[in-house]
C-alpha angles and dihedrals in degrees: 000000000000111000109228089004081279112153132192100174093080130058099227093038089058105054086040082064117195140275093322088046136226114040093186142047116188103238107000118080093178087065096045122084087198081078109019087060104056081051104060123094130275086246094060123088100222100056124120137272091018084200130048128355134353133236111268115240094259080054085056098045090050092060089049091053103039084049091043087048094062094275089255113181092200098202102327100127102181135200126338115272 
């Protein structure tokens, strides 16, 4: 279950992001919670994944580049909406 109807398993809804809105932002990772999110502390509620293990800190840095790069999805299509 997608916590706050947010979806990474299809291009659009990922970048519609859920209830608290936008989850990228071409180009800026500071602004995108895709990112900011996998880089908050355990303690934080807000952090991601809340179970299980975190992203290492090259996961991390690929995000931020892939975001910094333009976010481009190339021809992946995802999930059905």
């Amino acid at each position: 279950k997608p916590k706050g109807k947010f979806r990474m398993d299809n291009p659009e809804l990922l970048l519609k992001g859920g209830e608290e809105g936008g989850s990228v932002t071409a180009g800026d990772p500071a602004k995108s919670t895709v990112y900011t999110s996998v880089t908050l502390p355990d303690s934080d509620d807000k952090a991601m994944p809340p179970k299980g293990d975190r992203l290492t800190a090259e996961q991390q840095e690929v995000i931020k580049k892939w975001i910094t790069e333009g976010a481009s999805f190339g021809a992946w299509k995802g999930a059905e909406k």
